[in-house]
N, C-alpha and C positions, 0 to 999 in steps of 0.2 A: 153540340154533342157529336156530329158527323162530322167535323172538323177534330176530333179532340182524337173520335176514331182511326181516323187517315192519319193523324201524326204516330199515332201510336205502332199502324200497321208501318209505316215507312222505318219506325225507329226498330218493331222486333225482324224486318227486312236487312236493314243497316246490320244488324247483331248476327243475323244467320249467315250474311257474307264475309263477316270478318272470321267467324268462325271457318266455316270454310277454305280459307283462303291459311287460315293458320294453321289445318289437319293436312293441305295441301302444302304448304313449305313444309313441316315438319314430316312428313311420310314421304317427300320426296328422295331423301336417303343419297344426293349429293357431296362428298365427303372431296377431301385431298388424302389420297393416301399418307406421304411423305407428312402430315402433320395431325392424322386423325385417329393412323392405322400405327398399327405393331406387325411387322412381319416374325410369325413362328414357325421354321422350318420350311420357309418360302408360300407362306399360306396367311392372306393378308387375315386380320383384326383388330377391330375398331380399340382405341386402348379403354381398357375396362372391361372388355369384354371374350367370352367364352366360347361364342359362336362366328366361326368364319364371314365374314362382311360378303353380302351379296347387294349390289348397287352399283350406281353409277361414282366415276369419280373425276373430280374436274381441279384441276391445277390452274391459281394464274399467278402471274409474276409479280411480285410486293411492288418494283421497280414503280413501276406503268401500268399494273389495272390491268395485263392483259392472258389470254389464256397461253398457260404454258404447256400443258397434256391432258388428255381427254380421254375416256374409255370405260370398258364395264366389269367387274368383275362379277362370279359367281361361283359362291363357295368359297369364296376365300381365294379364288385365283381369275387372274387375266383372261379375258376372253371377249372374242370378236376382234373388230376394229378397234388400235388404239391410234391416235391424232398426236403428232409433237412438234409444237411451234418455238420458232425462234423471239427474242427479245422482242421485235419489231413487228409482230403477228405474223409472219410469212410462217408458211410449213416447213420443218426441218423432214420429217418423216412420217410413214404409216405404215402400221405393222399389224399383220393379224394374230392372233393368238389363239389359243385353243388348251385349252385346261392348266393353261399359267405358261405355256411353253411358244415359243412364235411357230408357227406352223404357215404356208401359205404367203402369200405375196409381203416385201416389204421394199417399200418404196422410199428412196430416198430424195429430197430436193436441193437446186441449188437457191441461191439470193433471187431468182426472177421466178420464184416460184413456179419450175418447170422441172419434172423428172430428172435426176442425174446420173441415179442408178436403179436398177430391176436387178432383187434380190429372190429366189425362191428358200424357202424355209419350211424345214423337217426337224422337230425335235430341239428344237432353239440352234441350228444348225442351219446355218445362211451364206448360198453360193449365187453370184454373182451370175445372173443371165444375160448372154449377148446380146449385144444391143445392134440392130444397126441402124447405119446415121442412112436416112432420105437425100 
């Protein structure tokens, strides 16, 4: 009987972590824009739907499995940090955003995944900041 008990407790265990584990992928709200989203008037949505996509969104490459851009939106538009990798996972760039517009640093790289250029950005407006070489 205590035996019949313990399997029982380990199986409705089993059930409560699968559940979980399924409210947690599904509410985690990871999308690819370019195949998930509808932009209206520069203002992402999920297709099917009425209200502006607020989440994360994660791109990879069909190619190779690997990430191709990375970043958040909210309300329907770009904001914070976004990531953009080349073919081969190196960084291509990172760019800040701010209400769907780049505002703030955006960084460009080359093949040795090392800074190439320093950009400052106002208003999706991006002018090249002086570098100098050490």
């Amino acid at each position: 009987m205590i035996k019949l008990e313990k399997n029982i407790q380990y199986l409705l265990s089993f059930f409560v972590i699968l559940i979980l584990i399924f409210f947690a992928v599904v509410n985690s709200k990871t999308i690819c824009d370019d195949l998930d989203g509808k932009s209206r008037n520069g203002v992402l949505f999920l297709k099917e739907s009425k209200k502006p996509y607020t989440g994360r969104s994660l791109c990879i490459w069909d190619i190779n499995n690997t990430v191709w851009y990375e970043g958040n939106y909210k309300d329907g538009l770009k904001e914070g940090l976004w990531t953009f990798y080349n073919i081969d996972s190196t960084k291509k760039s990172e760019i800040n955003y701010e209400n769907g517009k780049m505002n703030g640093v955006r960084l460009i790289y080359n093949s040795n995944n090392q800074i190439m250029k320093r950009m400052e950005c106002k208003e999706n407006i991006c002018k090249t900041v002086n570098q100098s070489i050490d």
